[in-house]
DRENMI-313782 format. One record per residue (C-alpha): x, y, z. Coordinates in pm, whole numbers, plus 50000, padded with zeros to 5 digits. Example, Ala and Ser with C-alpha at 12.3 -4.5 7.8 and 13.67 -1.06 7.14 Angstrom:
2
512304955050780 513674989450714 
This chain:
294
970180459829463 970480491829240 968420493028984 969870516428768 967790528628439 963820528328391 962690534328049 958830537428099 956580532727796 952850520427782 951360501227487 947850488527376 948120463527120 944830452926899 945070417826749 943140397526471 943810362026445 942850342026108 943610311525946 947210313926132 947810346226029 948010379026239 947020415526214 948150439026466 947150475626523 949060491626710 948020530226939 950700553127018 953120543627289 952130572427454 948150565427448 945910593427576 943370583827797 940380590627585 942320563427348 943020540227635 938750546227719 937480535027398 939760502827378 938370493327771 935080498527564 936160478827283 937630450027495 934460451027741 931870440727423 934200415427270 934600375827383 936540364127094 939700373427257 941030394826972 941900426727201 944550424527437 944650443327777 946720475227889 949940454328055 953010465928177 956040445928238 959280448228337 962370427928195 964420422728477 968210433228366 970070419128717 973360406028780 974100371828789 973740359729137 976870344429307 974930323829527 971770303829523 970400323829862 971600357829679 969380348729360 965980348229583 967010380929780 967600398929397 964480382629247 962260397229598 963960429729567 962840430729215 959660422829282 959150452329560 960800476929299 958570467329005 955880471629217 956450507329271 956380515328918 952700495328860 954460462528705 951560436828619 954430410528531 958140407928588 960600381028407 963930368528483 966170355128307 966430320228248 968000296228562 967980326728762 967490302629042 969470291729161 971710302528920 972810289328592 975120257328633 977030256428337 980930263028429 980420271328751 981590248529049 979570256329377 977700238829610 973840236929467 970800240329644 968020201929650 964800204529554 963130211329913 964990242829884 963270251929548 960260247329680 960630269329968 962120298029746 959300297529479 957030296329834 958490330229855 958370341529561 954500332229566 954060350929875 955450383029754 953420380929395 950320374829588 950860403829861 952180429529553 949810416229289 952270413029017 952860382528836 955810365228785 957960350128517 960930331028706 963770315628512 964610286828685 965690248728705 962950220628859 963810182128915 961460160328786 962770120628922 966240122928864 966060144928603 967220179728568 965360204828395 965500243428256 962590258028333 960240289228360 958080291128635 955200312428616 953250326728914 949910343528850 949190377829033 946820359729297 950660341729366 948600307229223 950590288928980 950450290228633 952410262728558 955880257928413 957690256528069 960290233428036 963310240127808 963070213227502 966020224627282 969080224827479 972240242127393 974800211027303 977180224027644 973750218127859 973590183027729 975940170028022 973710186928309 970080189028219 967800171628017 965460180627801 961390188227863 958860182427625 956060201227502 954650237327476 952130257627647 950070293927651 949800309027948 946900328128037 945870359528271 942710380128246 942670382327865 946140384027823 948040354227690 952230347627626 954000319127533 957930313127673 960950300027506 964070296027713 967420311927539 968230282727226 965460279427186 964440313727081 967480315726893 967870290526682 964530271426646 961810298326542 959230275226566 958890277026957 957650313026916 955360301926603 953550277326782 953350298627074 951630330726829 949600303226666 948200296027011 947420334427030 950320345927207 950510385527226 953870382827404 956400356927366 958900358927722 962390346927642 964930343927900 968290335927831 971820336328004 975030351827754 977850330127817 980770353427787 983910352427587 985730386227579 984340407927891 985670440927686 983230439627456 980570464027435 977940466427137 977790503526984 974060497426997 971090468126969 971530442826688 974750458826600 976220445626277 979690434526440 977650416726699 976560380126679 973320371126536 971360370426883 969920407626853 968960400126499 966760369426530 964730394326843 963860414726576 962790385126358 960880360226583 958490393426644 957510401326263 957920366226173 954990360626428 953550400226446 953940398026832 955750414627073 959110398527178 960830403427535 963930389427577 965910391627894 969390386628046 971590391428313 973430423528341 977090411028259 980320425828179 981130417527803 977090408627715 976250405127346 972410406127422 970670425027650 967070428727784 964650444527485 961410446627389 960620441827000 957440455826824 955320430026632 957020447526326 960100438126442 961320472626578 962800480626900 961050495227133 963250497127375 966590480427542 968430483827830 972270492427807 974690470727764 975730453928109 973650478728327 971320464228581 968040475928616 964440467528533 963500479728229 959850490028258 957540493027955 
């Protein structure tokens, strides 16, 4: 798998919670390490959970599998290649396995064959150290359901977050899940909302920064209509909405906000990470794979 364009930033981010509402203060992308020194100090004599560790992550930009076995090979790959450029957590986008069902006609993968890709997956996290943030589908009964499955560094798992709003065309496929939760990893804590959700119902990331979320994770899958189109840049104003509500759900909430898709001709959203001021940071282009590293 190619991956194509690393943008490589680092960020420290200090944050106050009170009464619901957050302060953040932010150091220079570019932190010196006499900067990076005194917040290990900082973070070292506090307990209240305020200060938020040095993390980098990649948002994994990758093309849309075409089979179920192809999406484990790209998601491994991934893995190995984040790991060369000191990735403490990767995401995917969301059902990136298997693969995301709606309008496609294939033959799909049972549940004993989930299990023994995330087994994989595991494995890899564990032997590489990086943690992982898998867009993917689970079956709970009979019931089908969007999920994110997150594997902690030590390849133990975290646990999953279920997708609660559905988009009305998912209706006839999955169901929904029910209820939120804040993931947690050596002092550094992110929420997930899956795609809709993010979009369109604001309070998934709110309860999620409420909860002390520093990141909120939000993979999605762009459903494409005209495969010409290209956006002249992020949030474009001839573009849909998508971009703009990024760059809202982080200074609604004053967290950061990494969204992730597929790499796909004719995308109107793309893999980003948003300030907690609501300003880019950085995307990747439009339709390029690659992990974008920050």
């Amino acid at each position: 798998m190619p991956l194509a364009r690393f943008a490589t930033l680092s960020f420290v981010v200090f944050t106050k919670a009170s009464y619901g509402y957050r302060k953040t203060w932010r150091l220079p992308l570019h932190c010196s390490p006499k900067a990076k020194d005194k917040y290990e100090a900082l973070r070292l004599t506090r307990t209240d959970g305020y200060y938020m560790p040095i993390v980098r992550l990649a948002l994994a930009n990758v093309a849309s599998p075409t089979e179920p076995d192809e999406s484990v090979e790209v998601v491994l790959s991934a893995i190995k290649e984040a790991a060369t450029q000191d990735t403490d957590w990767i995401c995917f986008p969301e059902c990136f396995v298997p693969g995301y069902r709606i309008g496609v006609v294939r033959d799909w993968p049972d549940r004993d064959w989930l299990q023994a890709s995330w087994q994989r997956i595991d494995l890899l996290a564990k032997e590489l150290g990086i943690g992982v943030i898998l867009g993917t589908e689970r079956h709970e009964q009979d019931r089908m359901l969007i999920t994110v499955r997150v594997t902690n560094p030590d390849g133990t798992l975290a646990g999953f977050q279920d997708k609660v709003q559905l988009d009305p065309s998912e209706e006839s496929t999955y169901q929904r899940g029910s209820g939120r939760r804040l993931f947690e990893w050596n002092g550094f804590k992110f929420g997930v909302v899956i795609c809709h959700e993010g979009w369109r119902y604001p309070e998934t990331v709110r309860w999620a920064a409420r909860q002390g979320a520093q990141v909120v994770f939000h993979p999605h899958f762009d459903l494409i209509e005209d495969t010409s189109f290209k956006p002249r840049g992020f949030a474009d104003p001839e573009n849909t909405f998508h971009e703009k509500a990024a760059l809202c759900r982080a200074a609604e909430n004053t967290c950061y906000f990494a969204t992730v898709n597929c790499a796909l001709p004719g995308a109107t959203t793309t893999s980003a990470l948003v300030d907690p001021e609501g300003r880019l940071i950085e995307h990747q282009p439009y339709g390029v794979e690659g992990l974008l590293v920050t």
